[in-house]
C-alpha positions as MATLAB code, in Angstrom:
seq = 'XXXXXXXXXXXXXXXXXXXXXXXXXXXXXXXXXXXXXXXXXXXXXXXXXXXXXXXXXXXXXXXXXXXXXXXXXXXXXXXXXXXXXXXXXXXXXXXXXXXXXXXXXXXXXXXXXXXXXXXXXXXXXXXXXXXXXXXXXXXXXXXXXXXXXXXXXXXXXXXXXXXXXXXXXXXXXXXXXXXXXXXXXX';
ca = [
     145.540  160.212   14.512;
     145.141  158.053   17.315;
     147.879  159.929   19.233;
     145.776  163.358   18.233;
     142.558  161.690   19.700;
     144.845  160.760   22.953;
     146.093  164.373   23.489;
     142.261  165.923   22.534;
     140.945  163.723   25.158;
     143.797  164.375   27.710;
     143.389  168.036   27.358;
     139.745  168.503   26.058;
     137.798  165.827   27.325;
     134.911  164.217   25.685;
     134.195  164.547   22.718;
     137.069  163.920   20.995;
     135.706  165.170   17.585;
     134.229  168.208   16.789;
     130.726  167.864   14.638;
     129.489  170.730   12.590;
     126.525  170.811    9.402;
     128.274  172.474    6.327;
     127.291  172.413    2.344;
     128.867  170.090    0.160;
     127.982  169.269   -3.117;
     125.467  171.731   -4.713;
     124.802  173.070   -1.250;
     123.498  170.002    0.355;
     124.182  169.520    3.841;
     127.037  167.197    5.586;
     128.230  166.609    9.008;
     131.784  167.881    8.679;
     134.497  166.170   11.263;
     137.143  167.764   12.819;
     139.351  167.308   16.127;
     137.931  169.226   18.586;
     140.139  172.339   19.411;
     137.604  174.365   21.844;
     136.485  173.896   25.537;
     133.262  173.872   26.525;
     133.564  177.148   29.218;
     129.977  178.906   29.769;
     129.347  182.219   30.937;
     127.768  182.820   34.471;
     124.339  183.187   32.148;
     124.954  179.407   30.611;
     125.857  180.490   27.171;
     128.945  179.549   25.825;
     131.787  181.794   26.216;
     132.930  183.594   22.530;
     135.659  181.091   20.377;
     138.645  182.729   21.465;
     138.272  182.402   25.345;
     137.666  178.482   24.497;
     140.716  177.846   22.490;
     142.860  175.522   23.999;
     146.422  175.529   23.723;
     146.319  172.097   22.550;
     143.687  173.492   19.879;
     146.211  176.193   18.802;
     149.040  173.916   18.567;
     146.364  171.593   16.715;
     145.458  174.180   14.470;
     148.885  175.268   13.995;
     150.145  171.712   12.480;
     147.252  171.942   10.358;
     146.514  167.692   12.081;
     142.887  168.962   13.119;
     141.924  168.345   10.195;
     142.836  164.973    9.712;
     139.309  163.372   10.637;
     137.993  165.026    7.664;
     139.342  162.191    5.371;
     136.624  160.285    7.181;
     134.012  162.697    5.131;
     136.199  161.369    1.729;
     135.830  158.356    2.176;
     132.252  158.576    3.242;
     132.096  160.868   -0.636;
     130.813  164.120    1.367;
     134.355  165.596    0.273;
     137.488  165.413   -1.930;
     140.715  165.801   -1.245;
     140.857  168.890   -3.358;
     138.115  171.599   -3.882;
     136.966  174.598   -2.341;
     136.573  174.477    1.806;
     133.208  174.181    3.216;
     132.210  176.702    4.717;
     129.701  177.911    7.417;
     126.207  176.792    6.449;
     124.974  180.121    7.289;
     126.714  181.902    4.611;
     124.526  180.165    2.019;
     122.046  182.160    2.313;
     124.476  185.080    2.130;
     126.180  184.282   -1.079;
     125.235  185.809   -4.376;
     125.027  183.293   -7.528;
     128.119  183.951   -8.587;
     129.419  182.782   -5.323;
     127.404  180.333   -5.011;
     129.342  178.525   -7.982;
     131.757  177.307   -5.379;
     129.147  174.691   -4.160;
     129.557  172.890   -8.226;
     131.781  171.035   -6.858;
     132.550  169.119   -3.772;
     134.418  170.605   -0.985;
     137.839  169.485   -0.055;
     140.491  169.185    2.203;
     142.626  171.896    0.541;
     142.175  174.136   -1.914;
     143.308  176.522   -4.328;
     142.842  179.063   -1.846;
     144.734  177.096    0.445;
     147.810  177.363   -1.242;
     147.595  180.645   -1.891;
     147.594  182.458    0.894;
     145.266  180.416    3.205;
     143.819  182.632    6.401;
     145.859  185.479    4.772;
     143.601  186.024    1.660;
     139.773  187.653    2.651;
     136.514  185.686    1.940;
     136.239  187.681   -1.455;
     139.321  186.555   -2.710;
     139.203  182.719   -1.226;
     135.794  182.582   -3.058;
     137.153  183.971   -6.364;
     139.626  181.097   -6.046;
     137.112  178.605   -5.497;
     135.028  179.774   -8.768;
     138.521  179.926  -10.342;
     139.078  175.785   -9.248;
     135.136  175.371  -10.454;
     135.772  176.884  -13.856;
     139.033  175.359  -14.675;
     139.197  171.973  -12.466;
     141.390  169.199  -13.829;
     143.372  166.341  -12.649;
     146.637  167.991  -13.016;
     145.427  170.962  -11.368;
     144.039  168.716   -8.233;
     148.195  167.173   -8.708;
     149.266  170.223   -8.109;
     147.091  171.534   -5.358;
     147.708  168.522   -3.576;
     151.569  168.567   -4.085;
     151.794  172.746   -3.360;
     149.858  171.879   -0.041;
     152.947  170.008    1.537;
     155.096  172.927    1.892;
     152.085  175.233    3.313;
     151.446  172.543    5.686;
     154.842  171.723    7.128;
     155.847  175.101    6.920;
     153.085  176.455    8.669;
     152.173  178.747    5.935;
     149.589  181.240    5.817;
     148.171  180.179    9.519;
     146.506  182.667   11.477;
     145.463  181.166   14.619;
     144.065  184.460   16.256;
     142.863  186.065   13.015;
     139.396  187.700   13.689;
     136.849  187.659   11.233;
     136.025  191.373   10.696;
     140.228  190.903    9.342;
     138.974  188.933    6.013;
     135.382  189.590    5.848;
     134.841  191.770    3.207;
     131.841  190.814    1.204;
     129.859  190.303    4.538;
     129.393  187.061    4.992;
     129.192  186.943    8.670;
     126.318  189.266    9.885;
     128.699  190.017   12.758;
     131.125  191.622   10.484;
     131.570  195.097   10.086;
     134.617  195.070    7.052;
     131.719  194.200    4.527;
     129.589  196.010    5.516;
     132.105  199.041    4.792;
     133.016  198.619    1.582;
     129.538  197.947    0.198;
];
C-alpha cells in the first residue's frame, strides 16, 4: 500500500486518497476510502471535467489490479464495512431504490461481494442488487468463506473489469438520473 500511495502521489498529486459519503449499515452514512484514481482537470468554466477525461493511466492500471481498493480495509477496521457484503454504493441512489432494494442496506457493505464474483462490472445494477438481497436473505459464514476465497481468482485474473464501462451500459432500473437504459425499459 505504501508503494500504491508513492505512485498516486507521483502521478496524481495530493491527495493521495480519494474520500466519498456512501450508506452502510441500514443506510447510514460513511466516509468510504479509496486510492485516488482521477485528476483534478477543470473546464475553462471551473467545473470539473466529466470522469473519463480525468482518469489517469495510473488510475486505470489501479483500477485494473483491483489495489484501489485496498484503503477500504481502513473502513473494516474502523466497523463501517466487512470484508464481505454487498458494495456501497452512490449515496444518491438511496433515494432511488424501491424497498425491496433497499434490503441490500440490512447488512453492512463490503469489500467484495456476491456480485463481485459473479460477473462484477459485467452484470447491470438490477442484477448486482438481486445478488445483494440474495447475500441478505441467505448470509452465512460459509457463504462469506466462499465469497472471499472465489474473489482471488476474479482479482488476479482481472475478471469481470470494465475500466471504460459507461453507466447507461448497466443501468437498467434507473438509478442514475443521467441514465437513459432505465428509463427504457420502464
Amino acid at each position: 500500500m505504501l508503494l500504491e500511495a508513492f505512485v498516486v502521489r507521483v502521478a496524481l498529486g495530493r491527495p493521495i486518497i480519494f474520500r466519498q459519503r456512501r450508506p452502510g449499515l441500514h443506510g447510514k452514512l460513511f466516509t468510504l476510502y479509496k486510492f485516488r484514481t482521477m485528476t483534478d482537470e477543470h473546464d475553462e468554466n471551473g467545473g470539473l471535467l466529466p470522469d473519463e477525461e480525468r482518469q489517469s493511466a495510473v488510475g486505470d492500471w489501479l483500477i485494473r489490479l483491483s489495489v484501489d481498493e485496498l484503503p477500504e480495509l481502513y473502513n473494516v477496521l474502523q466497523g463501517d464495512m466487512s470484508l464481505v457484503g454487498p458494495r456501497p454504493l452512490l449515496e444518491d441512489y438511496l433515494e432511488r431504490y424501491t424497498l425491496e432494494q433497499a434490503r441490500r442496506h440490512a447488512v453492512k457493505p463490503g469489500i467484495t461481494g456476491l456480485a463481485q464474483i459473479s460477473g462484477r462490472q459485467a452484470l447491470t445494477f438490477g442484477q448486482r442488487i438481486a445478488k445483494d438481497i440474495y447475500y441478505v436473505e441467505h448470509w452465512s459464514l460459509w457463504l462469506d468463506l466462499k465469497i472471499l476465497l472465489l474473489t482471488i481468482p476474479k482479482v488476479v485474473f482481472r475478471q469481470g473489469i470494465k475500466p471504460d464501462q459507461q453507466i447507461d451500459e448497466v443501468d437498467d432500473i434507473g438509478l442514475n438520473p443521467e441514465s437513459t437504459l432505465g428509463k427504457n425499459r420502464a
